[in-house]
N, C-alpha and C positions, 0 to 999 in steps of 0.2 A: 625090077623091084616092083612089089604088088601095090596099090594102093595103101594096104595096110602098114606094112612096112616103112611104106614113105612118112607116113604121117607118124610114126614113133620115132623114126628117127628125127627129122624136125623138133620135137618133142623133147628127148633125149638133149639135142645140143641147144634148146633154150633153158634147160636147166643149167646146164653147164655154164653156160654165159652165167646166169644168176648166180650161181657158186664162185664167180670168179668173182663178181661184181661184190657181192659179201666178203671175200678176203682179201678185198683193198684192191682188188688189180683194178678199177675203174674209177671212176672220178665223181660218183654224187657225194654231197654236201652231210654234215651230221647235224641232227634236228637238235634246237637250243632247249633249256633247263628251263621249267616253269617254276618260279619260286616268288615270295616276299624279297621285298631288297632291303628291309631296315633289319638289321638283326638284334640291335640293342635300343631300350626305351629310355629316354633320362629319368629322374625320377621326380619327383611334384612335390610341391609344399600347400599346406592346408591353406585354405580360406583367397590362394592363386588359381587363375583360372592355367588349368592347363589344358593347353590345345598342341598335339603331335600325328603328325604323318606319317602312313603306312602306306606303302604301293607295290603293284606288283613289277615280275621284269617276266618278259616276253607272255604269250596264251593271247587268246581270242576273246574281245569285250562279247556280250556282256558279261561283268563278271560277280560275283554273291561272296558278300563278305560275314563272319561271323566269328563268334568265341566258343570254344570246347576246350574241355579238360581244366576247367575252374573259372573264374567269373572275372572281370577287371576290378578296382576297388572301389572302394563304396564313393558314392557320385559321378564315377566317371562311367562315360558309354561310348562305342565304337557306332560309328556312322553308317545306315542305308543306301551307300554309293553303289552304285551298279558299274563305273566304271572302274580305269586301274587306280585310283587314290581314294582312299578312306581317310576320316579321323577320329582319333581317341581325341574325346573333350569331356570339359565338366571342371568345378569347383570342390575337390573335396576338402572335406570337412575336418574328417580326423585322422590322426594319426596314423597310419601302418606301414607295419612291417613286410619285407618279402612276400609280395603278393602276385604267385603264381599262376600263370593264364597260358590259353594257344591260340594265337587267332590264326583261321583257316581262309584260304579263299580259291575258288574252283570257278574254269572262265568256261566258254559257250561249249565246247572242244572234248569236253568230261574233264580235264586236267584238274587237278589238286594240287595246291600247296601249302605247307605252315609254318610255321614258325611261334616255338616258344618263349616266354620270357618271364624275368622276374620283375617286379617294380615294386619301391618304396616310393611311400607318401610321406613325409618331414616335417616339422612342428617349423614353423618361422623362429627365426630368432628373437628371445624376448626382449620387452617392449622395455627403452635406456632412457630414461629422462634427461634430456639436452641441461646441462647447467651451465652452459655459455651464456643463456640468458638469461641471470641472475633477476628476481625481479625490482623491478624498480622503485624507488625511495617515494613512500605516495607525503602528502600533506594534508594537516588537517581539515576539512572540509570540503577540499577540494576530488572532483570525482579520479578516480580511481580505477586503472584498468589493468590488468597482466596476465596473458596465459600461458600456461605450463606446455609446455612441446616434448615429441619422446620418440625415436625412431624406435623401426620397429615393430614385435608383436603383431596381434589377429584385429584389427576394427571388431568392434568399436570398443577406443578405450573409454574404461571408469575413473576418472581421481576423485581422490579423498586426501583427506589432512588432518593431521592431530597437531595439538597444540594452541597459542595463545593467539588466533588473529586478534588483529588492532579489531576495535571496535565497529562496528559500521563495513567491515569489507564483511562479504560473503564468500565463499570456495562453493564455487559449483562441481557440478560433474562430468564436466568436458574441461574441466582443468584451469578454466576462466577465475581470477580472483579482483572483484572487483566491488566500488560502491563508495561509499564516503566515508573516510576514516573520521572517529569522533575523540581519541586517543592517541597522543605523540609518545613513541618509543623506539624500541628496539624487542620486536616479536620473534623468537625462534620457533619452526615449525616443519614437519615432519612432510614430506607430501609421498605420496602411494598410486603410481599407475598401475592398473590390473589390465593385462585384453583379453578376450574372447574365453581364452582356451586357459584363464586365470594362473595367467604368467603374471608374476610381480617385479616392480622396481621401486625402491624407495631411497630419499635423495632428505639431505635437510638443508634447508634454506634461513636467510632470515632474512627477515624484512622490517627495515626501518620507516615510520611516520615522522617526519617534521612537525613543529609545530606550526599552530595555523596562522595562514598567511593574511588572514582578512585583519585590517587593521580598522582602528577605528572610524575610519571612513566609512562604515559598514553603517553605522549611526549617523545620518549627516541629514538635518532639518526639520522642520515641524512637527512635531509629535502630540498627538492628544491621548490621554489614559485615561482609565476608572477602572477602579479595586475596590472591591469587598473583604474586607477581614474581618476581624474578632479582634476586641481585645484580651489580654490574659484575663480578666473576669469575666470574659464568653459575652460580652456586649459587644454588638453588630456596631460597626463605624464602615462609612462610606468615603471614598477619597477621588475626586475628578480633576483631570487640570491638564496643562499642555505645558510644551516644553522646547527649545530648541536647541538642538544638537549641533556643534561644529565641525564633527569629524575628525575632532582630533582629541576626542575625551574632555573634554568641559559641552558645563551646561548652563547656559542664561536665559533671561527672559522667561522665568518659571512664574506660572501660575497656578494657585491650589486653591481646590474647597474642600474643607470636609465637614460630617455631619456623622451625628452617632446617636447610638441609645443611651441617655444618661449625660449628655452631653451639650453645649450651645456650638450652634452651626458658624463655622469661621471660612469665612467667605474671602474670597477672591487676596490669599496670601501668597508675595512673591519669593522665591527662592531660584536660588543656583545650584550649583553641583559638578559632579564629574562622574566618567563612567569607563569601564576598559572591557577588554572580551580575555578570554583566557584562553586553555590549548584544548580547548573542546567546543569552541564556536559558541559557550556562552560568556555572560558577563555581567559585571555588577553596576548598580547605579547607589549612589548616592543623592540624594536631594536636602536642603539644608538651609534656616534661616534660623541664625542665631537667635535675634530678638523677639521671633515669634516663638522659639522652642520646638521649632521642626528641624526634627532631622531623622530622616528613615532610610534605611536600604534596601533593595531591593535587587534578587537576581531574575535574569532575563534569557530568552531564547528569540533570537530575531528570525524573520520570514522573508518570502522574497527571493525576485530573482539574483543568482549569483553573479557578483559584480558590479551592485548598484546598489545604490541605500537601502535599507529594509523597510520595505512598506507596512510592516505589522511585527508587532512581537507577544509576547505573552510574560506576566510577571508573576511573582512571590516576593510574599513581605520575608529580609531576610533579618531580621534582628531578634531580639528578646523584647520589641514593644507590641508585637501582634503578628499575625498571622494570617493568609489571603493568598489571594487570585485575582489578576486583572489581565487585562489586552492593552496595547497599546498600536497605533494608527499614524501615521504618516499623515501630517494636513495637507491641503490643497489651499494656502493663503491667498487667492483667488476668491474663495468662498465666505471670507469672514466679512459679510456683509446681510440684512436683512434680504436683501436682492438674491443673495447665495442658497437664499431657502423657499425656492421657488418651485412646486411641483405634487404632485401624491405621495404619501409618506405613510410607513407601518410603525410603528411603536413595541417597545417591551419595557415593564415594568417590572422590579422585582424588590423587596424590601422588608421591615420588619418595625412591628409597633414596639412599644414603650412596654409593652408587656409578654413581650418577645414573641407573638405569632407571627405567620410568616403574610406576606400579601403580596397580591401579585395583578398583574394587570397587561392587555393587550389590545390594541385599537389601531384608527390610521386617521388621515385628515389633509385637506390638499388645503398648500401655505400657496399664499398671494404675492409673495416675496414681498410684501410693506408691512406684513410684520402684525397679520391675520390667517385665520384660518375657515376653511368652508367644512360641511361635509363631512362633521368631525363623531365620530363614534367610538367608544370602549368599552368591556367588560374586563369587571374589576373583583377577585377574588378575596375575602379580608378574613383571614380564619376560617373560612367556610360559609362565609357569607356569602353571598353572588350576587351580581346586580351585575343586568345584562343589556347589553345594546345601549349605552345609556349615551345619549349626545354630551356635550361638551364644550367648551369658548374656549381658546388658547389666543395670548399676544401676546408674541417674541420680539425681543430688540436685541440684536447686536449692532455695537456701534461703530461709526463709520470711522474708518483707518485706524481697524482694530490689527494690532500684532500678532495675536493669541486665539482669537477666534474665539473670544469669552462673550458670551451674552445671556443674558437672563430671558426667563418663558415665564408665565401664570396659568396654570389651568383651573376652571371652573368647572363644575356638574352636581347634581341632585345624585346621592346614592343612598340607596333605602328609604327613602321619601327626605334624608336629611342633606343642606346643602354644605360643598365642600372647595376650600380651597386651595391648591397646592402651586408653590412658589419650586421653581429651579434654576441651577445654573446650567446652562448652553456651553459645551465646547463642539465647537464648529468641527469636522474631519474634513468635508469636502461637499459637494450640492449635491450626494445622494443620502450621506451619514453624519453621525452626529451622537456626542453622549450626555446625558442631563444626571444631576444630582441633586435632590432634595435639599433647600434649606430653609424648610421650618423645623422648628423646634418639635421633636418626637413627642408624641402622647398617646394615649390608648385607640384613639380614632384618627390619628394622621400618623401615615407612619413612612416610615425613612423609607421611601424610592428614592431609586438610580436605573438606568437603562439607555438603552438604545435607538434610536430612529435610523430606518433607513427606507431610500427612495421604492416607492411602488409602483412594479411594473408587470405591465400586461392587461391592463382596465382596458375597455370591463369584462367583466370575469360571468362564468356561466358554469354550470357543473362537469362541460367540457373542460374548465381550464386545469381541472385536477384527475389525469390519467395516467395511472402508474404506482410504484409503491414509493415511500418516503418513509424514512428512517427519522424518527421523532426523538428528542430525551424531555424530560421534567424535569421539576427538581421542587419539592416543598418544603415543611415542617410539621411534623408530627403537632396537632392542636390540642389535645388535653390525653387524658391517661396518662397512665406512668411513664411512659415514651416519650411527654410532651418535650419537644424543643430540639429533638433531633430530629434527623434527617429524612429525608422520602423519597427515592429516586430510582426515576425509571427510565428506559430505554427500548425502542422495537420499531416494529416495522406497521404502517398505515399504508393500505392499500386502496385504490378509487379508481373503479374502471370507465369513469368519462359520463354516467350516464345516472349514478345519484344513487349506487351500489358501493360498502366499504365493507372491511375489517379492520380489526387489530389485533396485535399478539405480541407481544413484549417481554421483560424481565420488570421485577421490580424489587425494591427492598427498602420495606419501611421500618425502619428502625428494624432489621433483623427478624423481622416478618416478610419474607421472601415470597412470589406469589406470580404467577403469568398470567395476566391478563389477556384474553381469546375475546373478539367479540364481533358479531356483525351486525351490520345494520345500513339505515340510509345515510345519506350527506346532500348538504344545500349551500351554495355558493352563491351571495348577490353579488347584483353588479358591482360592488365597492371591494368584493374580496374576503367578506366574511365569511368563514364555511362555519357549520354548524351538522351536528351528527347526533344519532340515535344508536341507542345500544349502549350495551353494559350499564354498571351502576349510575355513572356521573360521566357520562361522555365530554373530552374539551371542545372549548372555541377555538379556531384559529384563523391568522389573518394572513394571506396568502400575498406575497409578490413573486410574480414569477415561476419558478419552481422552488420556491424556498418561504420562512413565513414564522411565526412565531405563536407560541402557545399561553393561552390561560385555560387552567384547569377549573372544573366545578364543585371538586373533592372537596372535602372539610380540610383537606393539607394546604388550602391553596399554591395547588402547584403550576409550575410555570415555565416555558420553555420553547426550543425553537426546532423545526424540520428543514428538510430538504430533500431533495426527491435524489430515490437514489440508481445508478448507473442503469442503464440496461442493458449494458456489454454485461454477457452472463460469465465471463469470465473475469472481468475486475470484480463480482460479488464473492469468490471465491478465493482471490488470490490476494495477499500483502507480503509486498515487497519491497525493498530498499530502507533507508533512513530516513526516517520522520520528525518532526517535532512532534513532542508528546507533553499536553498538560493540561491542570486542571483547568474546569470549565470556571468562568468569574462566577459569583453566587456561592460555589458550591460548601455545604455547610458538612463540614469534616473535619478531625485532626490533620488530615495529612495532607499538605497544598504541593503540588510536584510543577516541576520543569523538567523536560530534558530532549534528548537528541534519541533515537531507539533504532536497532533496526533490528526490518524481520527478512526471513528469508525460511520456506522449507517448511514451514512449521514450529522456528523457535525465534524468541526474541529475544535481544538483552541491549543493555542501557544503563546512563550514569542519571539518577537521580540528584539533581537540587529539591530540600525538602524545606518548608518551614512545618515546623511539629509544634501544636499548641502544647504550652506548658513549658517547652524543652527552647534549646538554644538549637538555630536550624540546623542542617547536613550539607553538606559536598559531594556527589561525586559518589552517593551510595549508589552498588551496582545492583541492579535486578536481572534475571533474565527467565524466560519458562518456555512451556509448548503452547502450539495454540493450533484448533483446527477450525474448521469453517464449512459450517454445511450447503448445499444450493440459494438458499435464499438470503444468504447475508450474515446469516447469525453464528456469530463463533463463541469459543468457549476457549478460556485463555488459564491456565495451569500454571501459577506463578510460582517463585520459590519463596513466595510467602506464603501466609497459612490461610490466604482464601479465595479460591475459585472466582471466576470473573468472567460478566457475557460482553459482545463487544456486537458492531453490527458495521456492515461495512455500509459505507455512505456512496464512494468513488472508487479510481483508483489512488490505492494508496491513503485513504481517505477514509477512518470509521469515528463512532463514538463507544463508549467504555460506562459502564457500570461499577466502580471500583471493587465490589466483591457482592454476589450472589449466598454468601453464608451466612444461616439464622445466628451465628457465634460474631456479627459484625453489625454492631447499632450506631457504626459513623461511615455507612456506604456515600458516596461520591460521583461524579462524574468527570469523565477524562474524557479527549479529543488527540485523535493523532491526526497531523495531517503534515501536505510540505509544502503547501501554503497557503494562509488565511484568505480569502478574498474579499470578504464581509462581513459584518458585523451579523447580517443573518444569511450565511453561510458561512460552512467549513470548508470551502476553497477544494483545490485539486495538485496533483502533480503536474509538472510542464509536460 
C-alpha cells in the first residue's frame, strides 16, 4: 500500500470512530443547559421596598445582565452584577398592573439566556383606625393627651376631625389630640385617616371631659388686688386691698380702699366673703360688709403653676354696680414691713381727675427700707400736660405685725412750677412689688391714681442695656373734641439696637381713628434707667428694669403703659399655641371688660367669655372663636366672629398683647393680654 493510501485509509476509520462516538456507541458526557433559574417574580406592593433575586445555572463568569422586550416597573431597577446573582430592587410608588419584561443574561463563553415575566405592583391595604383604644376621659384643666393609631395604608398618614372638641383640646395631623380642656361634656366626633395614595378610613368616637378637679385649694393665702371700673354713670372709682384665702372657699381678714370721681375716699374697710371655681377653671368671689355697704362680686381666672395655689389672677366686676378690670397677686407676708421695702423700684401711675381727663405717670426711687426714699424721679402726664424729670420726697410706713400688708405712702413734687401732694394706700405683694391707691379727694388738679411698683433691676443702665425689639401697649383718654373721654389705645413693636438707634410701628385706635404709627429716631438711657427717644410727633418716656419697664406718654391723651422685650426664638414670634388666660388689661377704658381661658392652635382660636358690659347685667360663658395669622415680626391680625378686626403682637411664647379692634366703626377700643402666666406686675410672664 502506497503512501497515499495509507494515510486515507487512517483517515477514513477516524471518521468512523467519530460516527460511532455520535450514535452513542461511546461514552463522552452531554454539555449542561445555560439558563435563569427563577422563573417566577412575586409581585410588590407600593411604597415597600422590594428587593428579589435572579441567578443563573451553569456558563462561565463573567456574566452581563440586562432587560429587553419592555422595561421593569416604574422605580424598580435590575442590578450591574457581572457575576451569576443579580437584583431587582426599588420602592415603587404606584400602582400597576401586569408589567411585562425579559431579563437576558449571556456569560464569557457567548452563551445566552432569558427568561420572561409578568409582575404586578399592589396598592397596600387601606389604612383601619384601631378603636380598641378608645380615647380616654380627659378633665377639666388638666393637660390632656391621646393619639389616634391605624394599621395599614402608604406613610405618611393625615388625620382630621369634624365635630364638637371640648374646648381647649386641639386635633393635630398626626392624629395627636391633646391640650387643656376648658369645657366638661360628652363630645361626639368624627375622625378621618387618609395615607399617601388617599385611602380613607373614618371611625366616630366620643370623648368625654369631667369636670374640673382643682378644688378650692387652688385659692389658698395672701392675696393683694386693685381694680379699675366705672360706675353706671361712667365715673372712674378705684378699689385696692388684700385678702386671705383658706382653701376652702371663704374669705377673712379683708381689707379695702376705694376712691372715686364724685366720691369721698373710704379707707382701710374690712370685709369677708367666699369664693368657688366652676367646670371651666374659673370662679366667683364675693366680698362683703354689711355695715359699711359693700358687697361686690367679682369673676376670676387664676395663674400659676398647676398644683399649687395660684400666684396671680385677673378679675371683672360681675354685678350691676360697675364694671372693670383688676389683677390679683399672691403676698409674701414676710414683706409687710417697712424693712420689706428695701431696694430700686419703678412705678406706674394711671388715673383720672374730677373733670374726667385721663393722667398718667412713670418714675423710680431706691427706698432705705426705714421708710424713705433717695434718687427719686418722675414724669407726669395730666391731660397733655407734661412735666418731666421732675424729683420728688416719698415716706412710706407700713406698720410692724401688719396682717395685710396695708401701709400708707406721701408723695411730694413741684409740677409746672405748682407744688403737689399726693396721699396713698400701700398694699404690700412681696420686696420686689406692691400696689398703691390714691386717697385724696378727687379735684380738677389731683386726680384719682392707682398703680404699681416693682423692684429695678439691672442699674446702672447704659444705651447697651436696651438691645432688641420690645413689644409696648398704652392706653389714654381722648382730652377735648367731640371724642373727648374715650378711649386711646395702642400697641407695637419698639426696636433699640444697643447703641442709641430706634424705631417704632404699632397699631392704634383713638377713639375709631385708627392710625400706625412708623417712626425713627435716637434713644438715651441714664444711669437710673430712664430712656427717653426722639422722633415722631410726642415720643414716650420710659422707665426700664430689666427687659421690661413702664410707659408715660407725652400726647395730649396722656397715655400710659408698660413693655417688655420680646423673644428672639424667631419661631415663638410666629407661632400661638395651647390655652391661655385671656383678659382685659386693668385701666382699660371700654364697655366690654373680659375674662377667660382661650386656645389657639393652627391659626384659629376660640373661648368662653366672662363679660361685665357697661349698662347691662354681666355674661357667662359667651363663646367667641376666629382665625388669626402672624407675620415675621410678631404682629398678627385676628378675624373674630365679631364685627371688628383686631392686631395682637406676640410678646413670648404663648405670650402676646391685643388691641381689642382696629375698626374706625369702634370708639371703645381696648386692650387685652393673653398669657399662661402672670409673672409681674411689669411683665406679662411666659409659659412653663
Amino acid at each position: 500500500m502506497n503512501r497515499i493510501a495509507y494515510a486515507l485509509a487512517i483517515a477514513l476509520g477516524l471518521s468512523s470512530i467519530a460516527m460511532l462516538s455520535s450514535c452513542g456507541g461511546g461514552s463522552s458526557t452531554e454539555q449542561p443547559v445555560f439558563s435563569i433559574s427563577v422563573a417566577a417574580l412575586p409581585d410588590g406592593t407600593v411604597g415597600t421596598a422590594y428587593n428579589q433575586t435572579v441567578s443563573v445555572v451553569n456558563g462561565t463568569p463573567p456574566f452581563q445582565w440586562g432587560v429587553r422586550s419592555g422595561s421593569l416597573p416604574d422605580q424598580l431597577s435590575l442590578g450591574k452584577s457581572t457575576s451569576e446573582l443579580d437584583v431587582i430592587s426599588g420602592i415603587p410608588d404606584m400602582k400597576q398592573a401586569a408589567v411585562k419584561f425579559t431579563i437576558v443574561v449571556s456569560d464569557s463563553k457567548g452563551h445566552i439566556a432569558s427568561e420572561s415575566y409578568t409582575l404586578n405592583i399592589n396598592n397596600p391595604p387601606a389604612p383601619a383606625i384601631d378603636t380598641s383604644g378608645v380615647p380616654p376621659a380627659g378633665t377639666v384643666t388638666v393637660s390632656y393627651s391621646s393619639t389616634f393609631a391605624a394599621t395599614g395604608g402608604l406613610a405618611p398618614l393625615v388625620w382630621s376631625e369634624t365635630g364638637a372638641l371640648p374646648m381647649g383640646l386641639i386635633f393635630a395631623h398626626n392624629g395627636t389630640l391633646s391640650g387643656r380642656p376648658i369645657a366638661a361634656g360628652t363630645f361626639p366626633i368624627s375622625v378621618t385617616v387618609t395615607d399617601k395614595l388617599g385611602q380613607t378610613d373614618t371611625r366616630s368616637f366620643t370623648i368625654v371631659t369631667n369636670p374640673s378637679e382643682i378644688s378650692n385649694a387652688r385659692l389658698n393665702g395672701h392675696y393683694a388686688f386693685l381694680f379699675q371700673g366705672f360706675t353706671p354713670s361712667n365715673n372712674t372709682f378705684d378699689l385696692a386691698g388684700s385678702f386671705m384665702a383658706d382653701g376652702a372657699g371663704g374669705i377673712s381678714s379683708g381689707h379695702i380702699d376705694r376712691n372715686g370721681v364724685g366720691e369721698s375716699p373710704v379707707s382701710d374697710t374690712t370685709f369677708s366673703g367666699n369664693y368657688s371655681f366652676d367646670s371651666t377653671d374659673q370662679g366667683t368671689i364675693e366680698i362683703k360688709n354689711t355695715a359699711a355697704e359693700l358687697d361686690v362680686i367679682f369673676r376670676f381666672v387664676t395663674m400659676g403653676p398647676a398644683g399649687s395655689p395660684a400666684t396671680s389672677a385677673t378679675i371683672i366686676e360681675y354685678d350691676n354696680l360697675g364694671y372693670g378690670t383688676g389683677t390679683a397677686l399672691r403676698q409674701d407676708p414676710t414683706a409687710f414691713s417697712n424693712s420689706g421695702i428695701t431696694n430700686d423700684y419703678i412705678f406706674r401711675l394711671w388715673g383720672t381727675t374730677a373733670s374726667g381727663s385721663h393722667a398718667a405717670a412713670a418714675g423710680r426711687f431706691k427706698a432705705d427700707g426705714g421708710g424713705g426714699v433717695s434718687n427719686a424721679v418722675m414724669d407726669v402726664n395730666q391731660a397733655g400736660t407734661f412735666s418731666s424729670n421732675a424729683a420728688f420726697t416719698l415716706n412710706y410706713s407700713v406698720p410692724i405685725g401688719s396682717t395685710h400688708g396695708r401701709g400708707n405712702a406721701t408723695l411730694k413734687a413741684t409740677l409746672g412750677g405748682s407744688p403737689i401732694t399726693l396721699d396713698f394706700a400701700i398694699y404690700i405683694v412681696s420686696a420686689t412689688e406692691a400696689y398703691l391707691i390714691g386717697n385724696d379727694t378727687v379735684t380738677g388738679s389731683v386726680p384719682l391714681f392707682s398703680g404699681v411698683t416693682a423692684q429695678q433691676m439691672g442699674t446702672p443702665f447704659s444705651k447697651a442695656s436696651m438691645n432688641g425689639t420690645f413689644v409696648y401697649t398704652t392706653q389714654g383718654v381722648v382730652n377735648s373734641g367731640a371724642n373727648a373721654g374715650l378711649a386711646d389705645s395702642s400697641a407695637g413693636l419698639i426696636s433699640m439696637d444697643g447703641a442709641g438707634n430706634s424705631s417704632l410701628t404699632g397699631d392704634e385706635n383713638m377713639a375709631s381713628v385708627i392710625s400706625q404709627p412708623n417712626f425713627a429716631g435716637d434713644y438715651d438711657i441714664d444711669t437710673n434707667g430712664r430712656v427717653t427717644m426722639t422722633g415722631g410727633l410726642r415720643p414716650p418716656v420710659m422707665y426700664l428694669s430689666g427687659d421690661v419697664g413702664f410707659i408715660v406718654g407725652t400726647d395730649d391723651n396722656a397715655s400710659g403703659g408698660t413693655f417688655q422685650k420680646q423673644t428672639q426664638d424667631p419661631a415663638e414670634k410666629t407661632t400661638l399655641e395651647g390655652t391661655v388666660a385671656y383678659f382685659s388689661t386693668i385701666g382699660m377704658v371700654s364697655l366690654w371688660n373680659i375674662t377667660s381661658k382661650t386656645a389657639f392652635s393652627g391659626g384659629t382660636y376660640n373661648g368662653y367669655w366672662d363679660v361685665g358690659i357697661a349698662y347691662f347685667f354681666p355674661k357667662t360663658y359667651l363663646h367667641f372663636s376666629g382665625n388669626y395669622t402672624i407675620a415675621a415680626n410678631g404682629r398678627g391680625i385676628a378675624d373674630a366672629d365679631v364685627e371688628y378686626p383686631e392686631a395682637f403682637y406676640i410678646v413670648g411664647k404663648n405670650t402676646f398683647v391685643r388691641i381689642s379692634s382696629i375698626s374706625p366703626d369702634d370708639h371703645f377700643p381696648g386692650l387685652v393680654i393673653g398669657t399662661c402666666e402672670q409673672t409681674s406686675t411689669a411683665g406679662f410672664g411666659s409659659c412653663p
